[in-house]
C-alpha positions in Angstrom: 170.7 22.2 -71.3 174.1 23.8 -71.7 175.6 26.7 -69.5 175.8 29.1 -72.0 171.1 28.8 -72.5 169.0 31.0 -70.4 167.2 29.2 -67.7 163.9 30.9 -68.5 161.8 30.1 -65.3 164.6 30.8 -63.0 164.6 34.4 -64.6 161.2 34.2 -63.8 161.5 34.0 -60.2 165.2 36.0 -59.7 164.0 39.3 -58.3 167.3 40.9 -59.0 166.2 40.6 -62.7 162.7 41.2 -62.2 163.9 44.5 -60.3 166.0 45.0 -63.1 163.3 44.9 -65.7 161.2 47.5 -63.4 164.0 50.5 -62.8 164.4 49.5 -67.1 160.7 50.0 -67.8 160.6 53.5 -65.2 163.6 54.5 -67.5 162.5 54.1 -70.7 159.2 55.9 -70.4 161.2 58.6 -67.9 164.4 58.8 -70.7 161.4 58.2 -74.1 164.4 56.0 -74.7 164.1 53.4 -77.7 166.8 51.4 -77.2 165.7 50.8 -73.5 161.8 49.6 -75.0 163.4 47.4 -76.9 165.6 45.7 -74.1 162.4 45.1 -72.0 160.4 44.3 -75.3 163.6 41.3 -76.0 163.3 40.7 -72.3 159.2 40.1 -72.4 159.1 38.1 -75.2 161.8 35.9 -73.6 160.2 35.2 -70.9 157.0 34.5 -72.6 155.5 37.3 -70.7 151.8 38.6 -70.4 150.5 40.1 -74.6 149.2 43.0 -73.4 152.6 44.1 -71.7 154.4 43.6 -74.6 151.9 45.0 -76.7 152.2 48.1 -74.2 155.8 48.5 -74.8 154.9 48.0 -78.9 152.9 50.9 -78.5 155.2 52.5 -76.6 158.2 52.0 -79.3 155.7 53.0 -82.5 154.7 56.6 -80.3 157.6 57.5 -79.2 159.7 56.8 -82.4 156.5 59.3 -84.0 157.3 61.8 -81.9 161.0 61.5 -82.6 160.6 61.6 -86.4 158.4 64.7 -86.0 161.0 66.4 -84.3 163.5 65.2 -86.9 161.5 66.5 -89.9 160.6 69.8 -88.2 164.0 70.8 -87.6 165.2 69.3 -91.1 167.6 66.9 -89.1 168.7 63.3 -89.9 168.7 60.0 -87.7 172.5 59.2 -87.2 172.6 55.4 -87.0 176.0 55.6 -85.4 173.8 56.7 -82.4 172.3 53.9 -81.0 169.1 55.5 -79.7 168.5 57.0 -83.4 169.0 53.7 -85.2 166.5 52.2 -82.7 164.2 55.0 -83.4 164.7 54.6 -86.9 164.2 50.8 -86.4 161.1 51.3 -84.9 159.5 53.2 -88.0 161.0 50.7 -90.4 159.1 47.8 -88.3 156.0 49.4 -88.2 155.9 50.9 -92.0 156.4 46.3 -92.4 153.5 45.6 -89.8 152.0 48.5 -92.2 152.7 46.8 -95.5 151.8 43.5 -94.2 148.2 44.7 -93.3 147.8 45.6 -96.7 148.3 49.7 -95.7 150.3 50.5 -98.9 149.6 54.5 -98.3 150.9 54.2 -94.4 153.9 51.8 -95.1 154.8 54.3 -98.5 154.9 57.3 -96.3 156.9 55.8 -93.3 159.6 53.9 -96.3 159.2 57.8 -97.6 160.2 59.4 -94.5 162.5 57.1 -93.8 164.5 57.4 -96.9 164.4 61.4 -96.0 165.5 61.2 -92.4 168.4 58.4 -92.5 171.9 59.6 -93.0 173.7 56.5 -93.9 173.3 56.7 -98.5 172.9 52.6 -98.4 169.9 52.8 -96.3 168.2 55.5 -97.5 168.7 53.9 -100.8 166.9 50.8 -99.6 164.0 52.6 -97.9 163.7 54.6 -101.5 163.2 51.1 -102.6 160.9 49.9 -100.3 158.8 53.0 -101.1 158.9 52.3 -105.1 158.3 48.6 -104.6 155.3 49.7 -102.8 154.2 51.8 -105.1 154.5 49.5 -108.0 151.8 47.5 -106.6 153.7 44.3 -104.9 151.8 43.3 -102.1 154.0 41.6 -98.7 154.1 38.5 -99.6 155.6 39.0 -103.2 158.2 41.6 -101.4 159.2 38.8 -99.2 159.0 35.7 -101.4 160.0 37.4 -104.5 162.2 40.4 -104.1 164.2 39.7 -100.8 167.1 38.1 -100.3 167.0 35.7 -97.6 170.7 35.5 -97.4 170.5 38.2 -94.4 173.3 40.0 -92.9 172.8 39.7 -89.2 176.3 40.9 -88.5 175.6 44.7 -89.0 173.8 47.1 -86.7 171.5 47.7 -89.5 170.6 44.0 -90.0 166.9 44.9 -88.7 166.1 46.8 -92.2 165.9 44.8 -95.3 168.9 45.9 -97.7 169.6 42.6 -99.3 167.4 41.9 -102.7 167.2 39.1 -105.2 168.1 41.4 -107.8 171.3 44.3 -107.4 170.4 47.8 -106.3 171.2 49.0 -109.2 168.6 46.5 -111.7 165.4 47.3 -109.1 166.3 51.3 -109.1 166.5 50.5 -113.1 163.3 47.9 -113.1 161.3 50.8 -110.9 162.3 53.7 -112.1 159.0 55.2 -112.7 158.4 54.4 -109.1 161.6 55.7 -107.8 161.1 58.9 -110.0 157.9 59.2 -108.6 159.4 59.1 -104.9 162.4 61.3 -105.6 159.8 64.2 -106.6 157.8 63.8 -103.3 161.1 63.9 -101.6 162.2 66.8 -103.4 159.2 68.4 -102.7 159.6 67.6 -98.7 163.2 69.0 -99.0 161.9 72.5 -100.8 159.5 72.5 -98.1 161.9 73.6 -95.4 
């Protein structure tokens, strides 16, 4: 083992950094802070920690970022992923509308890519989650998403490197190839828009 790898047991028994991960768990459920749930979360699963504290801190993540989109979409404002706590929040959502789509809950993963595409100010994003949503609705279950219309040549550079933006095909040839689809999710977002 080199210097620069993590001795994971010694974490284990450092109390420094097991009081560390204690004041970080107090102040992400004092803060509802994302980004801090995700620390502890990348902590956890590190250390190989107890599954039902990490799924805690799951739930955690998936109910709080709710609450945060609510509170977006009532007061018709965006998630600004120059903000670190809303792209976390925004990461969150994406994750679980994937866990969503991967359980074979097209409705619940369409909705969250929906709101998604409605709530994220950055244009290339939105575009993607538009995507997402019109990929869904076309009828492509997980596994043809992943193995056919992903590209696995992933930016992990970029903040946004948790959200799929990179396809086998352009943007431009899938917003062609599903245009019913992406029609069909531009009127539901006009809709949400004429709502407020």
């Amino acid at each position: 083992m080199n210097a620069d790898e993590i001795n994971i047991e010694e974490l284990k028994q450092n109390n420094d950094f097991l009081d560390f991960l204690k004041t970080l768990e107090v102040q992400m459920k004092e803060e509802s802070s994302i980004v801090k749930g995700y620390q502890l979360l990348d902590a956890k699963i590190l250390m190989n920690d107890n599954e039902d504290e990490i799924n805690d801190i799951f739930t955690f993540l998936v109910s709080s970022s709710f609450d945060k989109l609510s509170d977006k979409l009532a007061n018709n404002l965006k998630f600004n992923i120059k903000d670190s706590e809303d792209l976390f929040t925004a990461r969150a959502m994406y994750e679980h509308a994937l866990q969503l789509y991967s359980e074979d809950d097209k409705k619940g993963a369409k909705e969250l890519f929906l709101a998604l595409a409605h709530t994220i100010d950055d244009d290339d994003l939105s575009e993607s989650m538009l995507i997402h949503s019109a990929i869904v609705m076309a009828g492509y279950s997980f596994d043809e998403f992943i193995d056919k219309l992903v590209d696995s040549n992933i930016d992990t550079t970029s903040d946004t490197s948790y959200f799929i933006q990179d396809f086998t095909q352009p943007k431009d040839t899938l917003m062609t190839m599903l245009a019913k689809y992406i029609n069909e999710a531009k009127n539901i977002l006009f809709k949400i828009e004429g709502a407020k």
